[in-house]
Each structure stands twice: as C-alpha cells, then as structure tokens.
C-alpha positions as CSV (number, residue, x, y, z in Angstrom):
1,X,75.7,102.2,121.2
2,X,75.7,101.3,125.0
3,X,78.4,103.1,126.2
4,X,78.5,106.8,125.0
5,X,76.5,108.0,122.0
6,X,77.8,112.0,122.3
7,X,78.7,113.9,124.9
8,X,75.7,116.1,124.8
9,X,73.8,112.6,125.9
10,X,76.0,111.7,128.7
11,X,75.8,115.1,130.4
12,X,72.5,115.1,130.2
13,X,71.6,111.7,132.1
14,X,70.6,109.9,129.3
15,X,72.9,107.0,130.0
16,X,70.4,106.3,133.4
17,X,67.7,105.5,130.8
18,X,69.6,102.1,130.8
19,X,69.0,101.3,134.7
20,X,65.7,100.5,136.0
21,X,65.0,98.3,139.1
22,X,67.3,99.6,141.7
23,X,66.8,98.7,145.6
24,X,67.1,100.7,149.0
25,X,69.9,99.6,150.3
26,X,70.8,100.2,154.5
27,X,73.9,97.9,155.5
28,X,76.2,99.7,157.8
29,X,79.9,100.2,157.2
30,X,82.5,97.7,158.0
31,X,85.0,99.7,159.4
32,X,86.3,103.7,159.4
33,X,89.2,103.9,156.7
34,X,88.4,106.7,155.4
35,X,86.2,109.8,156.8
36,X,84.8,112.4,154.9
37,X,86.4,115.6,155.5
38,X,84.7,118.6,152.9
39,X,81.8,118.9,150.5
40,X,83.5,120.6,147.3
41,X,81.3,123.1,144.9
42,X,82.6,125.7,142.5
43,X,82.3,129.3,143.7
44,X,79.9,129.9,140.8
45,X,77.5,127.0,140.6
46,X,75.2,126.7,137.9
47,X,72.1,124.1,136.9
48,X,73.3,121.1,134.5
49,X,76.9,122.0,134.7
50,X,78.1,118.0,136.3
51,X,80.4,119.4,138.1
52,X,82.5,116.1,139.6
53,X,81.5,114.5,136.2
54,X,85.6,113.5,137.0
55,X,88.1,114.4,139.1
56,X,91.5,113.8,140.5
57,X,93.4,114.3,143.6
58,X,97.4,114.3,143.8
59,X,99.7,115.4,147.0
60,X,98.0,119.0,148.1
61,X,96.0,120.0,145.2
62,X,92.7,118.4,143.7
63,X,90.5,119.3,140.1
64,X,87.1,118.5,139.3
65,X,85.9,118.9,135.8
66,X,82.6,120.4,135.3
67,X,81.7,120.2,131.4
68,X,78.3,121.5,131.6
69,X,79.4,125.0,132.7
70,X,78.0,127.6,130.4
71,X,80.7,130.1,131.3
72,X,79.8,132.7,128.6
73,X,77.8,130.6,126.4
74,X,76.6,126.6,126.4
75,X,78.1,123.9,127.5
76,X,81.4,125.5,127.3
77,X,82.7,123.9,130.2
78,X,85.1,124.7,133.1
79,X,87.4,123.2,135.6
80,X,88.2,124.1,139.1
81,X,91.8,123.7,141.1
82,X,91.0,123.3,144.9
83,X,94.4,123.5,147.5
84,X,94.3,121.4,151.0
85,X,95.5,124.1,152.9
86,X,93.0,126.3,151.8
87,X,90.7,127.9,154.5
88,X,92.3,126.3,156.9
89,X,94.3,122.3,157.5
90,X,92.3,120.0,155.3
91,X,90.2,123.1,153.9
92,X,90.3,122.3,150.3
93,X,89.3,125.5,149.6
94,X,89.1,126.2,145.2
95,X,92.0,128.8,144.1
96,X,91.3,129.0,140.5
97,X,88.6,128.0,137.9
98,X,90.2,126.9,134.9
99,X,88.3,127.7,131.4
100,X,89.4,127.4,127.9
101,X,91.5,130.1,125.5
102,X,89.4,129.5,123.1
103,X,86.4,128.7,124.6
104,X,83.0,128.1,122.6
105,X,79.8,126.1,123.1
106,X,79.7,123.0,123.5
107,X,83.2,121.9,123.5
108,X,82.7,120.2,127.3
109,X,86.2,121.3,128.5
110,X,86.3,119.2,131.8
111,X,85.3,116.0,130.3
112,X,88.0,114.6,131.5
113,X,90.8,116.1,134.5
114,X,94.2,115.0,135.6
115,X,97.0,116.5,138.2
116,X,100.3,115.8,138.9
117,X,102.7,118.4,140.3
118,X,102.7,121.9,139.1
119,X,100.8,120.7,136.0
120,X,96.8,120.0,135.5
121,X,95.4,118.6,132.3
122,X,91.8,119.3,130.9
123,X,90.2,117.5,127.8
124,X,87.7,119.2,125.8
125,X,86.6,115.8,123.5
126,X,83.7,118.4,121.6
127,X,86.1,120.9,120.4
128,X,85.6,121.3,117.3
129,X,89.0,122.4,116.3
130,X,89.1,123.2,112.2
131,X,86.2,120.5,111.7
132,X,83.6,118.5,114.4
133,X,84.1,117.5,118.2
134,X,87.8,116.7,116.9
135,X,88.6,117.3,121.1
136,X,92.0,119.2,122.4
137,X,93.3,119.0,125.4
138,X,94.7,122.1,128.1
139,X,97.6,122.1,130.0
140,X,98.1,124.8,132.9
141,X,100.8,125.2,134.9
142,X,100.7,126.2,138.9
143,X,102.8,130.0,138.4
144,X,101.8,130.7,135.0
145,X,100.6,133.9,135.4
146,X,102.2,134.8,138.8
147,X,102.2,132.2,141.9
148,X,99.5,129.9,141.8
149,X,97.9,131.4,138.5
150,X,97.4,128.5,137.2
151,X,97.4,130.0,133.7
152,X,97.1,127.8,130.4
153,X,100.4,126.7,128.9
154,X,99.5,125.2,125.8
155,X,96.6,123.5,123.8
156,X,97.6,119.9,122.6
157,X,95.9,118.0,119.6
158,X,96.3,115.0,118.1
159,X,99.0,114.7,115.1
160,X,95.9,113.3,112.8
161,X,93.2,114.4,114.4
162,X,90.0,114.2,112.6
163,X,86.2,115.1,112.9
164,X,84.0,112.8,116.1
165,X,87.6,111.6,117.4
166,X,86.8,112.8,121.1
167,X,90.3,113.4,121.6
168,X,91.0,114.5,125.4
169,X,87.2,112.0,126.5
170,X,90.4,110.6,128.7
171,X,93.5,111.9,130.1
172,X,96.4,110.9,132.5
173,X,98.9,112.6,133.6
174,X,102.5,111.8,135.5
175,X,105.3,113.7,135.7
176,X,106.4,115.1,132.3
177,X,104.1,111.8,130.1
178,X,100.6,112.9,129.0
179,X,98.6,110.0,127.9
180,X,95.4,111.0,126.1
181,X,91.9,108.6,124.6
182,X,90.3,109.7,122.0
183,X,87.7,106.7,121.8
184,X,85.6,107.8,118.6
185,X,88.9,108.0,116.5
186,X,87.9,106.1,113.2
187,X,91.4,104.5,112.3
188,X,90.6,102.1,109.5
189,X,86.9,101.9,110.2
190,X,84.8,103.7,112.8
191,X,85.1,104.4,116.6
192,X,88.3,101.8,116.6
193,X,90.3,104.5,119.3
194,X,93.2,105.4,119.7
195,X,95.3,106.7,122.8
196,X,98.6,109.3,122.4
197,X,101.4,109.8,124.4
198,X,102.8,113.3,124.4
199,X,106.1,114.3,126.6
200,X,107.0,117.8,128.5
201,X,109.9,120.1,126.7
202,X,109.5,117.8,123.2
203,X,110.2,119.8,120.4
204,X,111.0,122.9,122.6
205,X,111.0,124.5,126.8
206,X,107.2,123.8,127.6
207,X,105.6,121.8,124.3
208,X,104.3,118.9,125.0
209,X,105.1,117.5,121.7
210,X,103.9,113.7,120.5
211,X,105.7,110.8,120.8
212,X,103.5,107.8,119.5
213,X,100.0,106.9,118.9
214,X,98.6,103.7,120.6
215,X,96.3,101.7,118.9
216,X,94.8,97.9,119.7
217,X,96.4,95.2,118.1
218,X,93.3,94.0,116.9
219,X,91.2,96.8,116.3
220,X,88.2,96.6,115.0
221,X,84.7,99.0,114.5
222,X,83.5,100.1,118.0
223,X,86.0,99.5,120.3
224,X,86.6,102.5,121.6
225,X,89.9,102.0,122.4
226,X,90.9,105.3,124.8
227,X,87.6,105.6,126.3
228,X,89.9,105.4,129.5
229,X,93.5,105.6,130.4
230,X,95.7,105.5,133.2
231,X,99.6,105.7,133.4
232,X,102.3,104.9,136.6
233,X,105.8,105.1,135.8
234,X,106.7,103.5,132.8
235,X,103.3,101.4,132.5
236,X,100.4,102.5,130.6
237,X,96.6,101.4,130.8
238,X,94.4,101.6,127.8
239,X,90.6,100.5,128.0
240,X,88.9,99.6,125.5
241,X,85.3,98.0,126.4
242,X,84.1,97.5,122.9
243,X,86.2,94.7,122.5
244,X,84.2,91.7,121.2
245,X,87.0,89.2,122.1
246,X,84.8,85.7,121.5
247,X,81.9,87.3,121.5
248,X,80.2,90.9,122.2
249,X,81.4,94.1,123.9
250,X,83.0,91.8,126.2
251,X,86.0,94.8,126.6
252,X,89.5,94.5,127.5
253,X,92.9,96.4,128.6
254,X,96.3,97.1,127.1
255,X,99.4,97.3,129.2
256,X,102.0,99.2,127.3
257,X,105.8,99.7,128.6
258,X,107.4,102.7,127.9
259,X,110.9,101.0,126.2
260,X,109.5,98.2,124.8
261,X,110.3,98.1,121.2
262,X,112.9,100.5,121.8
263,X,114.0,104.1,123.8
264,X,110.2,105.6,124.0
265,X,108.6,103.4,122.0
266,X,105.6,102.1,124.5
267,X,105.3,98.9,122.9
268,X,102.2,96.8,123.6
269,X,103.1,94.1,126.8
270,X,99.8,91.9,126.7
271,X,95.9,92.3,126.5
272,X,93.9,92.1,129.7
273,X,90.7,90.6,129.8
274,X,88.7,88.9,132.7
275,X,89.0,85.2,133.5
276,X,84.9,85.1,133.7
277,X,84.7,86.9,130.3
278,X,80.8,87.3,128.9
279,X,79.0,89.0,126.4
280,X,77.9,93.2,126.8
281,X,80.0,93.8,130.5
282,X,82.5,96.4,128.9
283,X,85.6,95.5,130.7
284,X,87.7,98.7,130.5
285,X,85.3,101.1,131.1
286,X,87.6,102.1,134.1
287,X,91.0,101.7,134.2
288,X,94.2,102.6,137.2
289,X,97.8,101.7,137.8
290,X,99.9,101.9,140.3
291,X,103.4,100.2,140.4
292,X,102.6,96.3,140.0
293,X,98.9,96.7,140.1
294,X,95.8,97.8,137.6
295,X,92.5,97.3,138.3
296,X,89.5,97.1,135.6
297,X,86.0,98.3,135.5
298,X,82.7,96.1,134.0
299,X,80.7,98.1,135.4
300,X,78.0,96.2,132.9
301,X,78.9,93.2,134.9
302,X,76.1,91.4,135.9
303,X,77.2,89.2,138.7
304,X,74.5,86.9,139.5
305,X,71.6,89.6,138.3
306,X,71.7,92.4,136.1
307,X,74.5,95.0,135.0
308,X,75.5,94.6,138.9
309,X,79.2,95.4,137.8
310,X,82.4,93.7,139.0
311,X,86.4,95.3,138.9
312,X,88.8,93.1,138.6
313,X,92.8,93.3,139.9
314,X,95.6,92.0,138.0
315,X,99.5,91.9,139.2
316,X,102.6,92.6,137.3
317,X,104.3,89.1,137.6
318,X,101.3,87.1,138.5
319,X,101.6,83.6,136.6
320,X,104.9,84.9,135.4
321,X,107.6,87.8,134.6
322,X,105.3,90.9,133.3
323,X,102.8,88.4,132.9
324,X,99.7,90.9,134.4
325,X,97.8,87.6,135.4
326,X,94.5,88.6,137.1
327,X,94.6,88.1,141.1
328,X,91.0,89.1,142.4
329,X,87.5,90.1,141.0
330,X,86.1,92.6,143.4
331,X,82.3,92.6,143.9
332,X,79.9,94.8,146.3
333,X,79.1,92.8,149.4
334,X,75.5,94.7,149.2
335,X,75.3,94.1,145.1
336,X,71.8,95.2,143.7
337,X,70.4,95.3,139.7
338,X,71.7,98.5,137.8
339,X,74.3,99.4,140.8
340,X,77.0,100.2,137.6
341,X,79.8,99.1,139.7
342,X,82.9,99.3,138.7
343,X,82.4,102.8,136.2
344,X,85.2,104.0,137.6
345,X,88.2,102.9,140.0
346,X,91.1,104.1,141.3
347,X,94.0,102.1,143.3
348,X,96.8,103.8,145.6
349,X,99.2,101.5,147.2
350,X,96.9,99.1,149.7
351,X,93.9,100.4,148.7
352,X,91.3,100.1,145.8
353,X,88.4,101.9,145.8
354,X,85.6,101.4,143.2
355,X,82.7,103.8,142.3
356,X,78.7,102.6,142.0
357,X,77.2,105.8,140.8
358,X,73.8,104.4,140.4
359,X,73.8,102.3,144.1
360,X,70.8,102.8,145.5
361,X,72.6,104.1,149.1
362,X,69.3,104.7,150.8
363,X,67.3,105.8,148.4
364,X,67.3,105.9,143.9
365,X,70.8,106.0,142.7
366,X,72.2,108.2,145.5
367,X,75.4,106.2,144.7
368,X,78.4,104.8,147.1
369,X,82.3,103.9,146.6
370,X,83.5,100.5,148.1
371,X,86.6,100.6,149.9
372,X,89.1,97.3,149.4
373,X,92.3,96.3,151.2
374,X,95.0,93.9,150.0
375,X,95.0,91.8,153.2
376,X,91.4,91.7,154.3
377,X,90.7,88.6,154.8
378,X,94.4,86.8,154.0
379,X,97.4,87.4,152.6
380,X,96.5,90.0,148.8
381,X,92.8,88.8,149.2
382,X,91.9,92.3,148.5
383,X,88.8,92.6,150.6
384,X,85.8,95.3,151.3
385,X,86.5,97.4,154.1
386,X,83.9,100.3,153.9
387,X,81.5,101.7,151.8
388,X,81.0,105.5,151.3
389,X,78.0,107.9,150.9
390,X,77.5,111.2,150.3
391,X,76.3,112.8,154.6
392,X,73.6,114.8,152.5
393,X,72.9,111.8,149.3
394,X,69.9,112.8,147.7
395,X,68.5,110.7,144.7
396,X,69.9,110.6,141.6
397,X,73.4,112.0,143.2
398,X,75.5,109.5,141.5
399,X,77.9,109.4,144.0
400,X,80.6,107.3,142.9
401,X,80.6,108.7,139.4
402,X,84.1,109.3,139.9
403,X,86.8,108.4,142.6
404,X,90.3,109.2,143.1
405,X,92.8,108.0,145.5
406,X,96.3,109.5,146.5
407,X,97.9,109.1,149.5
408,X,96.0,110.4,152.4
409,X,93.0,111.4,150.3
410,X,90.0,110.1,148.3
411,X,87.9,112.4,146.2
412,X,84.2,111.4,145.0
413,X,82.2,112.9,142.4
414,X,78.6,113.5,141.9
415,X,77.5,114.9,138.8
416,X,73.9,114.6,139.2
417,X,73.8,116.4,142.8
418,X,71.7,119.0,142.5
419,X,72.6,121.8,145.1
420,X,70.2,124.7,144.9
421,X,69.1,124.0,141.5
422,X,69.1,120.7,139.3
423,X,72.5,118.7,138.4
424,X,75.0,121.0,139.5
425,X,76.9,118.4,140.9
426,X,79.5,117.9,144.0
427,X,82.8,116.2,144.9
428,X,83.6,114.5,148.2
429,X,87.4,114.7,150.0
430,X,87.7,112.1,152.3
431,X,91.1,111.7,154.3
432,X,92.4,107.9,155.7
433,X,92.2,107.8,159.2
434,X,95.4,108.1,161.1
C-alpha cells in the first residue's frame, strides 16, 4: 500500500522512504502575497509528537493537531486552539490544548483538525473503541466549561463502525454539517471507505447525530474513499485516490449535494478525475471547496519526472450546469523529483495554495507552499504568485505538510520540524498583505 499502511507508519516518517533524489532548489519569490507573521509551537513540546501533522485556520481562531503527543502515555495525541488576538494583534497566541476524555495510547487524536465558529473537531482514526483502531471523532465547543474553555461536547462514531475503519483519518467541518473519512472502512471488501455526514442538535440540543453514510459508486478493494474530505455550503468533497478508474490508483473525487435525492439526502453529483489521468498519481489525496471551486491533490503526479505532483481546479458549471468540468492543472514553476506536490491544498476565494512537504526549499525536504491567483496571467488562468518557506527551514521540515487558507490568513504545517529535539513539529501563520 502506497498511501497509508497505519498510522503508527505515517507518524513516524516512514512514508519518506518513498522519495529519494530531491534537488536544492534557490528561485526567488514572485511577488509578496502573503507574509509570514508567527511561528506556532505547543506550550508543551515534546520529541515525535508532528505537531502541524494538520491544521486549520477559520475567522480569529486556528488548531493544529499533533497526534504524536504522549500526553500521559503513547501516542495518545493532542490538539492545540491558538486565538489571533492573543499576545497582542496578529499574536496567535494557543488558549487551550485539547486532549481526549478517554484518552489511551495510541489512538492519534489530532490526526485530523477542523474549525468553524464556536466549534473545533478532532479525529482520533486509532481509537480503538469496543474493538481495533475503529477511530472517533471530538467535538468541543468555545464556552464549554466557562468562556473560552473549549471543553469536549461529545464523542461521535460511526453508526457501523467496525475494527481498522480509521474513522475521523479526515474531518470537515461548516457550520452545524460534520463530514467525516474513514478510508480503511471495509464495506463489501477491504479498505473501500466510506465518508458520514453528521448534523448539530440531531436527535437532541447538542448531538451531532448521523444523517447518511457516503460511499463511491463504484467501490471497490482499496480505494480508500474518505482518506480526505472537504465541505462549503451545500457541496461536499470526497477523495478517494485508490481509484483504479482504467487503470491503477489513478484516484478520483466525489461531489455530493446536500438535497439531491431529496431534503438531506447528499446524493452523489458526478466523479471527478483529471483530464491527464495515469496510472499510481492518487488523485484525491487532497481535496477543498469553496463556493464554485474544488481543487485536487496527485501529489504522486509525476509531471515530466518522478512523483513531482500536480493539483488540479475544477468549476461548478464549467462545460455545463453542475457539470464540475476541470479548468486548470496547477504545477510548481520550480518542479523537482519526489517534491509530493499537491499532498495537500486549500482554496479561499482568489487564491489556491498547494503544499510540497518534501520540496527541497534550500536544502532536503525542507518543504514550500505555492501560492496561485485566478487572474495571473489572464482572465481564471490560475497562476503562481509566490512560494513560501519556513524563515528558519531545516531539513526534513516538511513544510507544506499541511496548508490552510481563510480570509486574511494561511497556516502551514511542519510535522517533521524538529525544535529542540527531533520531529516536534511547527505551524506557520501567514497574513495577505494589505
């Protein structure tokens, strides 16, 4: 399996064993979108933890998941709420760590973060629940617990969950909808996936309660359907890069609407795959919407050399009414061997920004995020406007692990940065220039 044999193997770096060759790297920037503002760390650091393993930003307040924390025993995991105004304007000081209930080893709570409003979402895919890594996911809410105590809510799971599911590997969160991936669910064979949708006050004030389970409509062993996710407004986004389509692991997307089929239903609106489809890329290893837009990671793209990556955009109406016909494939202007662009992405109204965790940027997989416009370059050309790096990059950083875009701000991960001691791992705020 290319993509994610357990947990315990992605946390520890294994997945690197699949780059070699990467170049130095020294192009200057194209142009000052976004500068970096703060360098974000947990107050209580510790070695292996991947802190910015993912992480979201949304309005004031920003979480970074850090699954290796041992908190009070292994790989229990941990999450961390950081607030703009803290320590000052554009402090983004952290105002609460988030942990588990129920904590116990090795259920990687803060595999996977999301924020919107008052609410923050943390998946634990190796909880065990009553049998193996069967995953949960935590909700905490902003004044639970007094103002700003951020105190957990409820514990959600799915309605049939079962053992090596992963359920919570991918969250999303808007408003009161809760989309959740859990990639290794089996359904009729093994690791087809599956995605849920829960809503806010079903079944009762405050309980998240189910309202359908998403599934490909051709699924098939080792798809991993879920193994990202992404919802904006009534749209949802389902990766799933297993997808052999008309050949191998060539990956795909589902766009589901929320009425389709009828009130709530979220039926299926079409299948997205790339117009330059090939064998092994995994298209829909990343996945964002916003409005009329979603973008999708290959990030085993190879692009004229070797697992280079690629994204590509795609438009609501493009070809035709909620026709979701692809617009632009998006490539690193500096593209080297092994770069893994495209592992994650994020879009926000003009802008896309696309993570390379294993870039060179100066040195050996220091990592950088690319920085695209819609109108560089002519009218929805979607062009490069600036790369990013860590000020301090080290190698092996992986910068660009994760990104996040809203509004004003962009937040970077780097799970491998090491701090004082060995992968504890940082996140990056960077705000658009005015």
């Amino acid at each position: 399996m290319r993509m994610k044999p357990t947990l315990a193997v992605l946390l520890a770096g294994t997945i690197c064993l699949l780059l070699a060759g990467c170049q130095a790297n020294d192009g200057d920037i194209v142009e000052t979108v976004f500068s970096s503002l703060v360098k974000l760390v947990p107050d209580n650091p510790g070695d292996d933890d991947s802190f910015g393993l993912c992480a979201a930003v949304s309005g004031s307040y920003a979480i970074v998941g850090s699954p290796g924390a041992d908190v009070t025993g292994s790989n229990q995991g941990a999450a961390y709420i950081f607030f703009q105004s803290e320590g000052g304007t554009d402090g983004w000081g952290q105002v609460k760590e988030l942990v588990a209930a129920d904590a116990d080893d090795n259920d990687f709570f803060g595999t996977s973060v999301a924020i919107s409003g008052d609410y923050a979402v943390v998946g634990a895919a190796g909880e065990d629940g009553s049998g193996t890594d069967r995953g949960s996911v935590y909700i905490f809410y902003r004044n639970q617990g007094g103002e700003d105590g951020w105190g957990q809510v409820k514990r959600v799971r799915a309605g049939d969950t079962a053992d090596e599911d992963g359920f919570g590997y991918s969250v999303a969160l808007e408003g009161d909808t809760l989309i959740v991936g859990a990639d290794g669910e089996d359904g009729s064979g093994t690791d087809e996936g599956a995605a849920y949708v829960f809503y806010r006050d079903l079944g009762g004030v405050g309980n998240w309660g189910q309202v359908v389970k998403l599934a490909a409509g051709d699924p098939a062993d080792s798809y991993q359907f879920g193994y990202a996710v992404a919802i904006s407004g009534d749209t949802v986004l389902v990766g799933v890069p297993g997808d052999d389509g008309a050949g191998s692991a060539r990956g795909g997307a589902y766009v589901f609407s929320r009425d389709l089929g009828g009130s709530d239903a979220w039926g299926e609106v079409t299948m997205l795959t790339a117009s330059d489809a090939a064998d092994e890329v995994w298209f829909g290893t990343a996945v964002a919407v916003d409005g009329p837009l979603a973008v999708v990671g290959a990030a085993w793209d190879d692009g004229g050399g070797t697992n280079r990556g690629a994204a590509y955009v795609f438009s609501r109406d493009q070809g035709g009414a909620d026709n979701w016909g692809q617009v632009k494939k998006l490539a690193a202007s500096d593209a080297h061997n092994s770069d893994l662009f495209g592992y994650d992405v994020a879009v926000d109204g003009n802008f896309i920004v696309v993570g390379a965790g294993w870039a060179s940027g100066g040195g050996t997989q220091r990592g950088q995020a690319y920085i695209f416009s819609r109108d560089e370059g002519g009218a929805d050309n979607w062009g490069e406007v600036q790369r990013l790096r860590a000020g301090d990059g080290s190698n092996n950083d992986w910068f660009g692990f994760s990104v996040s875009l809203d509004g004003l701000y962009l937040l970077v991960g780097a799970s491998g940065e090491d701090g004082a001691g060995s992968e504890r791992g940082a996140a990056y705020m960077f705000r658009k220039v005015d």
